[in-house]
C-alpha positions in Angstrom: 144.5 0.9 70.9 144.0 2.1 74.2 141.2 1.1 76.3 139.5 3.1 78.7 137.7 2.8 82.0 135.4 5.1 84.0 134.0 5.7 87.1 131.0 7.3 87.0 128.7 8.2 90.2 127.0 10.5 92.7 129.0 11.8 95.5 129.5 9.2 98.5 128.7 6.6 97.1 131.2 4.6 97.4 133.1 5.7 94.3 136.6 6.3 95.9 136.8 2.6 97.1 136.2 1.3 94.1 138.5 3.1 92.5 141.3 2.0 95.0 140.1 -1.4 94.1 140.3 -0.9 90.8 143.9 0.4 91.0 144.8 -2.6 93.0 144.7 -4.4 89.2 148.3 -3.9 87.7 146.7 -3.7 84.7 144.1 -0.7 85.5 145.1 2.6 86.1 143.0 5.2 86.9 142.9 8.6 88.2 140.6 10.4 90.6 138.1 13.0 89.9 139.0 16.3 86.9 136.6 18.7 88.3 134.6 18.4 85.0 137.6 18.3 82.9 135.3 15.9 80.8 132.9 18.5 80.1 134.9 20.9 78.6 136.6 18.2 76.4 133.3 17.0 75.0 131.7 20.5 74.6 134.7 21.1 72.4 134.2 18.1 70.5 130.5 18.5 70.0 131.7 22.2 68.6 134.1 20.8 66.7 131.5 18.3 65.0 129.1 20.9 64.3 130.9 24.0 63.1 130.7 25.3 59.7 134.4 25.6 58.7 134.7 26.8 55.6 132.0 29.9 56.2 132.8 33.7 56.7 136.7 34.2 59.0 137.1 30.5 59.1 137.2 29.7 55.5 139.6 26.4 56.4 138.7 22.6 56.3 136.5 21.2 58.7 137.8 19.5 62.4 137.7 16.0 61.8 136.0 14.7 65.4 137.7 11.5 65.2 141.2 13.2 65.2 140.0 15.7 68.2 139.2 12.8 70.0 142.4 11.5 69.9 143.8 14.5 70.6 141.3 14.1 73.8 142.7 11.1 74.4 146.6 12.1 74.8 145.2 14.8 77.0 143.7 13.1 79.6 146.5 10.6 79.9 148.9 14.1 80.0 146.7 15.7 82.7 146.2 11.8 84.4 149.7 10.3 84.1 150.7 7.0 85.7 153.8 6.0 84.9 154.3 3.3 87.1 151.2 1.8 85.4 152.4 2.7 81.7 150.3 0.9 79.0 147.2 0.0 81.2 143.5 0.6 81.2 143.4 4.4 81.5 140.2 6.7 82.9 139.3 8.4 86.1 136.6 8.6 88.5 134.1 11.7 88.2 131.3 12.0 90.1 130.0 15.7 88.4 128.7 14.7 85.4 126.1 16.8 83.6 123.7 15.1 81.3 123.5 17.5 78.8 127.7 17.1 78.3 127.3 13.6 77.1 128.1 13.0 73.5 125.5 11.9 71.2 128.2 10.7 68.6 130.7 8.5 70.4 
């Protein structure tokens, strides 16, 4: 049930002041940038979607994607917290984003 917010840009372009407008909401909080945090986490859920479990060493049942991203989830607000702002629009500001990162299933 949480609901997320990003900011997503190039570098100086303004990015940082909206973000500190953004924060300025009591309902929003947001963190700045992950140094391509977000990359990692959606390379391991494309893997995740993708791999053949139940083949050769494995030989377990499959990653469900949806429970990863969860998992995702409670990770970024662990690496992000804000507990002043507990409860609000979560997400950060990144401005390296590589296209080839993005998901194709979310």
């Amino acid at each position: 049930s949480r609901r997320w917010l990003f900011i997503v840009s190039y570098g100086r372009s303004g990015s940082t002041t909206a973000l500190y407008m953004l924060n300025a909401h009591p309902a929003i909080a947001l963190a700045g940038e992950n140094f391509g945090q977000h990359i990692h986490a959606v390379q391991m859920l494309k893997t995740a979607a993708t791999q053949q479990w139940n083949t050769n060493a494995f030989l377990r049942s499959g990653v469900d994607p949806a429970r990863l991203l969860c998992s995702l989830q409670s990770w970024f607000i662990g690496v992000n917290p804000r507990p002043d702002k507990a409860g609000a629009i979560a997400g950060f500001k990144e401005i390296r984003w590589h296209e080839e990162a993005l998901p194709t299933n979310i």
